[in-house]
ZAMARGU-4260 file (C-alpha; in steps of 0.2 Angstrom, whole numbers, plus 5000, padded with zeros to 4 digits):
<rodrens>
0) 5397/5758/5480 | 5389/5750/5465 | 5405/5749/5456 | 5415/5742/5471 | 5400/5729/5473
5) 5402/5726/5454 | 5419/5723/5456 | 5419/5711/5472 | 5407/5699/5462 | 5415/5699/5450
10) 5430/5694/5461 | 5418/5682/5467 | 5417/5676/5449 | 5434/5675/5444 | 5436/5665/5459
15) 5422/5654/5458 | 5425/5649/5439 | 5445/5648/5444 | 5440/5636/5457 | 5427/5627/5447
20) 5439/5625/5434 | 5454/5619/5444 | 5441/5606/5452 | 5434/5599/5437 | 5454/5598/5429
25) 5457/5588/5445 | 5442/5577/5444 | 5446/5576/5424 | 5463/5569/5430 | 5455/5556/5443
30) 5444/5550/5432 | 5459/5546/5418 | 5467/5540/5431 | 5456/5530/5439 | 5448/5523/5419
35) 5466/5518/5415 | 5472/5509/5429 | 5453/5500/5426 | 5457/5495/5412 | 5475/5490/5416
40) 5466/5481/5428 | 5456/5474/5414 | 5469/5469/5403 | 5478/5458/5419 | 5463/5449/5420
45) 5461/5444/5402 | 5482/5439/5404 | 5475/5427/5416 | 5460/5418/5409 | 5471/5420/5391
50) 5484/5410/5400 | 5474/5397/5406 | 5466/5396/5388 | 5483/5392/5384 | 5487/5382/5396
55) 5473/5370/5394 | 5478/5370/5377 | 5495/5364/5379 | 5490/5351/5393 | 5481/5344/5378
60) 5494/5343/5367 | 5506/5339/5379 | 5494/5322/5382 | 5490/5317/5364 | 5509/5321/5359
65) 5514/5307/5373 | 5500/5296/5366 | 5505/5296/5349 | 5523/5296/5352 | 5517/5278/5362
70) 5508/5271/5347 | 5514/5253/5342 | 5508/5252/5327 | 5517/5254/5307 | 5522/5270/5306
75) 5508/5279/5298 | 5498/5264/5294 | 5481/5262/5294 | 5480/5257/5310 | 5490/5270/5318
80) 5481/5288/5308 | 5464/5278/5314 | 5471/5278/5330 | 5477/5298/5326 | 5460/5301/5323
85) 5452/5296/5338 | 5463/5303/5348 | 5457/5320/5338 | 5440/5318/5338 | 5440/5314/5358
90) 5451/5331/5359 | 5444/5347/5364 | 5456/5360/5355 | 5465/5352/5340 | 5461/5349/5320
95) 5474/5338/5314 | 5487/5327/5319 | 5501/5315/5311 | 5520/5311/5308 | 5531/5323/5302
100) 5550/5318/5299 | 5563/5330/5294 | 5550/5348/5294 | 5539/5335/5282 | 5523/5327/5282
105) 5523/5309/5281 | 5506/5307/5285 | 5490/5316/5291 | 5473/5311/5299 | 5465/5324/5288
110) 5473/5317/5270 | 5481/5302/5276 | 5498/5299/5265 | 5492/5304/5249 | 5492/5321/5243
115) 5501/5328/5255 | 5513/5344/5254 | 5530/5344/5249 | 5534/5357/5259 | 5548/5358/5274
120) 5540/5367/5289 | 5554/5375/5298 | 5549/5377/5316 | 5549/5394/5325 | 5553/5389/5341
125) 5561/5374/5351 | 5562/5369/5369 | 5572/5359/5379 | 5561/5344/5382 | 5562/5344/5360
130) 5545/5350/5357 | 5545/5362/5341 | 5532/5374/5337 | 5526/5381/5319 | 5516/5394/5313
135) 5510/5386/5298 | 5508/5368/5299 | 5492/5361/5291 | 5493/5352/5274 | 5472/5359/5272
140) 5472/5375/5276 | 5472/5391/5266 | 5485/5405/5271 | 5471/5416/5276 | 5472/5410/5293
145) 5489/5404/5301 | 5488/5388/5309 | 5497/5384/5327 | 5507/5368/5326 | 5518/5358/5339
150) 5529/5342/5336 | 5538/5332/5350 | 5548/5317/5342 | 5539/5313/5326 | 5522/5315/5328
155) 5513/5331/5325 | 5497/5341/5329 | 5488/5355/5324 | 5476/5369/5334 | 5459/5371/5328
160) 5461/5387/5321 | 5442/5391/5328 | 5449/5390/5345 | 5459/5407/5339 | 5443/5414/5336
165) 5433/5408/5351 | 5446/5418/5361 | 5442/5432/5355 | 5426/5436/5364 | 5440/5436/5379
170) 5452/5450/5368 | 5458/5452/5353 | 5470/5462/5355 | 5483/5449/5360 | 5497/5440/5356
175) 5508/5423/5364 | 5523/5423/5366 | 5535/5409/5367 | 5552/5407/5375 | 5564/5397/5362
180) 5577/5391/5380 | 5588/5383/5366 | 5592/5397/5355 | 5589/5410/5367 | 5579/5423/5357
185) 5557/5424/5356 | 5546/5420/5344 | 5529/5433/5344 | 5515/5425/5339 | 5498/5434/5335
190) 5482/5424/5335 | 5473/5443/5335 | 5478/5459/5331 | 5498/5459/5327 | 5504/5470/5344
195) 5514/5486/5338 | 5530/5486/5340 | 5533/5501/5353 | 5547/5501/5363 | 5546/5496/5381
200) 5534/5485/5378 | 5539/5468/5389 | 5533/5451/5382 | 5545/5436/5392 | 5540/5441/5409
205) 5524/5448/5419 | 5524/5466/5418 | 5512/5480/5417 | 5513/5496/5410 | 5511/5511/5397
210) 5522/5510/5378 | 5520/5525/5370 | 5502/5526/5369 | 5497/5509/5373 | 5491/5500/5390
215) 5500/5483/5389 | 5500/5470/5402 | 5509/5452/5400 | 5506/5437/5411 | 5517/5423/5409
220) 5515/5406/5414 | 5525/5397/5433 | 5528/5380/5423 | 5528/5383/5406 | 5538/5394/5391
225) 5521/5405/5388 | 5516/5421/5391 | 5501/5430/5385 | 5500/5449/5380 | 5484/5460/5380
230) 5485/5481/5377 | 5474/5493/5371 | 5476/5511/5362 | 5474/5525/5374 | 5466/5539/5362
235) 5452/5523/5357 | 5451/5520/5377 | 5448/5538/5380 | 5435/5542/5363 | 5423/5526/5370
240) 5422/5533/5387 | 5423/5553/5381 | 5405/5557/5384 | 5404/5549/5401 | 5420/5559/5404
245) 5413/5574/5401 | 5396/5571/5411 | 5407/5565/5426 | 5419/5578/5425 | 5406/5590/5424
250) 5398/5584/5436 | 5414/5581/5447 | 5418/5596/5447 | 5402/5603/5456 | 5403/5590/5470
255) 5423/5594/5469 | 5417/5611/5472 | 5404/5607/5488 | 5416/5593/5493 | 5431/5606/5491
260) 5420/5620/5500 | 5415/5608/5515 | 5431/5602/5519 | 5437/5620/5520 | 5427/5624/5531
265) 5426/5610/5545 | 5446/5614/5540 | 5444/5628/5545 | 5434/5624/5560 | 5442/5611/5566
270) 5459/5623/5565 | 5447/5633/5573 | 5442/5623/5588 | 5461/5618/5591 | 5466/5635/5593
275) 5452/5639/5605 | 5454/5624/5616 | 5473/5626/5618 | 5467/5645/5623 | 5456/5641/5635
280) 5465/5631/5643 | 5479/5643/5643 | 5465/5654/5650 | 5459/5641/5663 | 5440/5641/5654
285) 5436/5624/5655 | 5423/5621/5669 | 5423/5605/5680 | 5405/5598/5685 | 5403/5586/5699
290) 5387/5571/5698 | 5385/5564/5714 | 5391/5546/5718 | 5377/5537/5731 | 5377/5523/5742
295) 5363/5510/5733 | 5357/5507/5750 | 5357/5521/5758 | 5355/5534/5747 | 5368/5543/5753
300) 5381/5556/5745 | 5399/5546/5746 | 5408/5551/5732 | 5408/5565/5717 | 5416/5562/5701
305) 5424/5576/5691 | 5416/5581/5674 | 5425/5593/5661 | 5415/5605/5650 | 5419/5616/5638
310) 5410/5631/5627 | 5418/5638/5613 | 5423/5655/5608 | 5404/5655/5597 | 5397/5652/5613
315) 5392/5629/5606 | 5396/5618/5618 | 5408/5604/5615 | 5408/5589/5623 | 5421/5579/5630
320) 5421/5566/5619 | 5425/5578/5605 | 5437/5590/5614 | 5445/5578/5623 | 5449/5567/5609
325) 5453/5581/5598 | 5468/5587/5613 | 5474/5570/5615 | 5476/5567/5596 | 5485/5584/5596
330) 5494/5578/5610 | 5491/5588/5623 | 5477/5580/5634 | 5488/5581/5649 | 5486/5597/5649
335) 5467/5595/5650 | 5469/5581/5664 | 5480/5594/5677 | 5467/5607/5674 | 5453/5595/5680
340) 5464/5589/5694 | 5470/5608/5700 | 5452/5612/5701 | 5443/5596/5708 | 5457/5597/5723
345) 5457/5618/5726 | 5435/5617/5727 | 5432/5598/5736 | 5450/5599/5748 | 5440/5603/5763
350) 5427/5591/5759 | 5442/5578/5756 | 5451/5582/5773 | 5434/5582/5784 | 5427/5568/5777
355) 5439/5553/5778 | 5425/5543/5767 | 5422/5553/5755 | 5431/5550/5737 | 5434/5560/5721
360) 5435/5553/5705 | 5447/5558/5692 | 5447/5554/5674 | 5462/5550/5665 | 5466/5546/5647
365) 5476/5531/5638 | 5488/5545/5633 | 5489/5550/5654 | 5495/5533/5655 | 5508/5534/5646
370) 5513/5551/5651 | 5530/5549/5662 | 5524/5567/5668 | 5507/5562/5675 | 5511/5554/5691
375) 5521/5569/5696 | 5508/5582/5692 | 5497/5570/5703 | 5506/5569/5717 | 5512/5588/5715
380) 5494/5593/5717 | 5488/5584/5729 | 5503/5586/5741 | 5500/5604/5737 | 5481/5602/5743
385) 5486/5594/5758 | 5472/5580/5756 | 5478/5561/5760 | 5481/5550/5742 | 5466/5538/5746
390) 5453/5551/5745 | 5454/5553/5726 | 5450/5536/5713 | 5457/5538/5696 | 5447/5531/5684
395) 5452/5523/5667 | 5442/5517/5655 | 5442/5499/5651 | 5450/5503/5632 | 5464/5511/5641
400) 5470/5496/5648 | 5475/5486/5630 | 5492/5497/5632 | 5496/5483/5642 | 5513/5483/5650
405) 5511/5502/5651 | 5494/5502/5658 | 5499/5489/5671 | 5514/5498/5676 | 5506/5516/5678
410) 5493/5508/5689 | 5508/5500/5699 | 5514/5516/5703 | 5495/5525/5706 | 5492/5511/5719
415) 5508/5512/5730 | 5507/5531/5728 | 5492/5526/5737 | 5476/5532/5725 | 5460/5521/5721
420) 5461/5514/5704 | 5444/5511/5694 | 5440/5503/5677 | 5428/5516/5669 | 5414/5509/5655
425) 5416/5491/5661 | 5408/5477/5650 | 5413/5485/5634 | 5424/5470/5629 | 5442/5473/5633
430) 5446/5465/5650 | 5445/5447/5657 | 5444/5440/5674 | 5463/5437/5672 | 5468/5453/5666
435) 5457/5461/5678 | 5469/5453/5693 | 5483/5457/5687 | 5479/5476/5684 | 5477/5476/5705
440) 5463/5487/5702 | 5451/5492/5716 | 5432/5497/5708 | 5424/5494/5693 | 5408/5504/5683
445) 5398/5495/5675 | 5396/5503/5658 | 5379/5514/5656 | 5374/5504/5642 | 5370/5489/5654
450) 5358/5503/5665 | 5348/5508/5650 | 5345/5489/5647 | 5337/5486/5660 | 5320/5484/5660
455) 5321/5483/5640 | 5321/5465/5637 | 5339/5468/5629 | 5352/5454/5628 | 5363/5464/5639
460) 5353/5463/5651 | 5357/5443/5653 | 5376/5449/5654 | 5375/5460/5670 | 5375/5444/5683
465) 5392/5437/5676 | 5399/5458/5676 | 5391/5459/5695 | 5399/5440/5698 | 5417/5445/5691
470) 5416/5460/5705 | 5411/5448/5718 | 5422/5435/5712 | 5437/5449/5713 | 5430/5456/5729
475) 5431/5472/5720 | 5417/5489/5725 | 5406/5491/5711 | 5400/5507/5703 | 5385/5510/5690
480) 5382/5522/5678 | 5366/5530/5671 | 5354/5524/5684 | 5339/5534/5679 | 5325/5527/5686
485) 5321/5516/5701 | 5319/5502/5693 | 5337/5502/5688 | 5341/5506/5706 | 5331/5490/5711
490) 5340/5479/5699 | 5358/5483/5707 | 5352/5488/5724 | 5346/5466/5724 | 5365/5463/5722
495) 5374/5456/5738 | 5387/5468/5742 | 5391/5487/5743 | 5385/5494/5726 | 5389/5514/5723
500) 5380/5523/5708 | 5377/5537/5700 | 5364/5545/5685 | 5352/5556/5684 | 5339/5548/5698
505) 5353/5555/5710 | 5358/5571/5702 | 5367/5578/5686 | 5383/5588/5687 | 5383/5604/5695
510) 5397/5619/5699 | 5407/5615/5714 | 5394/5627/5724 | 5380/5619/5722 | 5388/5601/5726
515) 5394/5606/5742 | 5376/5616/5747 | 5369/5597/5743 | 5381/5587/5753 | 5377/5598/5768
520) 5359/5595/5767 | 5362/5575/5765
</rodrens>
């Protein structure tokens, strides 16, 4: 006995740590997952506010190159590199401007025309409106940091090579690249970290993805030859964030486990609780309960509507509102609705024949509606239970009838088939005075929650003269629901015209038996 215990927790073991270990692989998984499509995230939204770095940098240059270019004075007189050099100084991104003729400097707000380089500066890239771009322009700067320059006719400017370094608190792990439309080729320019060359990685166009072991996302620019690359290493992604990986997936992994462990079991239940109701059904053990429907006024027993219940095979009780759901999201709530109807008609027929005032109410679902095979059933039954058509209401609730067309059409046929239509819940927000006359229905219930506020001091309660009007207004009979205490009865028995209700003041549901004992003594 020992060793077979031994060996069944150990089982237990093996199968816990097996468990554990899947779930904590899993949530490892996730948690990459879910840290790299973070930072891909991350890396779009540095494209973006690079890109508008960028772009506010060449709307600059865009506007000082026209004004120079519309400078009337000598060339590269005094007047005109004074004039350069406000133009600078009122700027926001640039160092240095002038003319250049030929890749040559002819003159420069930062040395004027003397001492300037001989050097012929061979643009990098061109585009078609002639602006040329260089990467090393300035006739002052050292090599140690490369200079961004830009010429449109014959003048010249350079970027303030501090502007490259005040982006960096955005990323600087970056590059820009520029579209040459003239030659057709790219020229890759790194004001940060150079971008390694792995393949796959897309510079010309937005794109976001993975190169080998980088994360790299490019954002270009709608209007203008630019777009902006930022990536970052996945192995440094994955080291920064190692110990918070390890302390989520740890402890991942136990609520993976609890998680997994609950969801297998209401899994399991609710499998469970499908099974059971499509056998008690099969074996006819749902039970119908009738709750009295009274006269306001007289207090008298006019109607009974037909309540399902249901216990399970553990011996809980379900309510309707969950089994009923649960069989119409299965798709086989008309099953459910026959067996209420069957029942309602074999235990109140004689009731129904005897007593030509006397009305059963039946509830169907939105899925009834739709059911070409409901009507039949109905009609079926009740012919079978020789009790006339008018003796039994059908009640759908108020959410039902947003199917429309096929809500309106299924109350066509219930109304020349002769039955009494009512619009269950009523006040819960679907129907209008409009909709309500074209449905052609014949009562409504008010909706309980407009009982229990009475007396409260609830805003609801300030609703219930426009419900009660829209009946009146309809000349429709009016039900209520959950009347629980005589004030409630008061309030609606006050109402001009016939007012039915129902609740727990005039009786709870009860077996057939007990009904029809009741309804002898009325």
């Amino acid at each position: 006995m020992i060793s077979k215990l031994k060996r069944s927790d150990l089982l237990r073991l093996a199968i816990t740590m097996v468990a554990a270990v899947c779930a904590m692989l899993v949530i490892s998984l996730l948690e990459i997952g879910i840290l790299l499509r973070s930072a891909q995230s991350k890396l779009g939204q540095d494209d973006v506010q690079l890109l508008n770095e960028a772009g506010s940098i060449l709307d600059e240059s865009d506007a000082v190159l026209t004004a120079m270019n519309a400078s009337r004075g000598p060339f590269c007189s005094d007047a005109e590199i004074t004039y350069f050099r406000k133009l600078i100084f009122d700027s926001e991104y640039l160092r240095d401007a002038g003319r250049m003729r030929n890749g040559r400097i002819e003159c420069s707000t930062a040395l004027g025309r003397e001492n300037l380089p001989g050097t012929e500066f061979k643009p990098v890239a061109s585009l078609p409106d002639g602006s040329l771009f260089y990467r090393d322009i300035s006739p002052y700067q050292s090599h140690d940091e490369h200079t961004f320059g830009k010429q449109l006719g014959e003048s010249y400017l350079v970027l303030d090579p501090r502007e490259i370094r005040r982006v960096d608190s955005i990323n600087p792990n970056r590059s820009v690249t520029i579209v040459d439309t003239i030659h057709h080729h790219l020229y890759l320019y790194y004001p940060g970290r150079n971008l390694p060359l792995n393949a796959g990685v897309v510079t010309d166009r937005n794109w976001q993805g993975k190169a080998g072991n980088l994360l790299v996302a490019t954002e270009c620019d709608a209007l203008r030859p630019v777009c902006v690359t930022t990536y970052i290493a996945i192995p440094a992604l994955l080291n920064a964030w190692r110990g918070q990986l390890i302390g989520f997936t740890m402890l991942g992994g136990i609520i993976g486990a609890l998680l997994g462990l609950v969801c297998s079991l209401y899994y399991g239940r609710s499998r469970s609780m499908v099974n059971q109701l499509r056998r008690a059904i099969a074996r006819d053990q749902l039970r119908v309960a009738y709750q009295p429907i009274v006269n306001l006024a007289s207090r008298k027993i006019v109607g009974a509507e037909a309540l399902v219940s249901w216990t399970d095979e553990e011996g809980f009780t379900i309510g309707p509102d969950v089994f009923v759901k649960l069989a119409e999201e299965r798709g086989f709530v008309g099953a459910i609705t026959e067996l209420v109807v069957r029942h309602a008609l074999k235990e109140f027929k004689e009731i129904l024949r005897s007593r030509s005032n006397f009305r059963l109410s039946i509830n169907v679902t939105a899925a009834d509606l739709s059911d070409p095979k409901f009507i039949p059933m109905l009609v079926r039954t009740v012919d079978e239970a020789g009790v006339p058509a008018r003796s039994l209401a059908i009640e759908i609730t108020e959410s039902s009838t947003a199917r429309g067309e096929i809500a309106m059409e299924t109350i066509f046929q219930l109304r020349q088939e002769g039955y009494s239509v009512h619009i269950d819940d009523f006040g819960t927000g679907y129907s209008s005075l409009a909709y309500l006359h074209e449905l052609s229905i014949d009562a409504i219930k008010i909706d309980i929650a407009f009982t229990q506020a009475i007396g409260t001091g609830s805003a609801l309660v300030s609703i219930l003269p426009q419900l009660i009007g829209i009946t009146h207004a309809l000349n429709l009979e009016m039900i209520v629901e959950g009347v629980e205490t005589e004030e409630q009865a008061e309030y609606y028995a006050g109402a001009s015209g016939q007012t039915l209700a129902q609740g727990w003041l005039f009786g709870r549901p009860v077996p057939a038996g007990e009904f029809h004992r009741r309804l002898a003594e009325d």
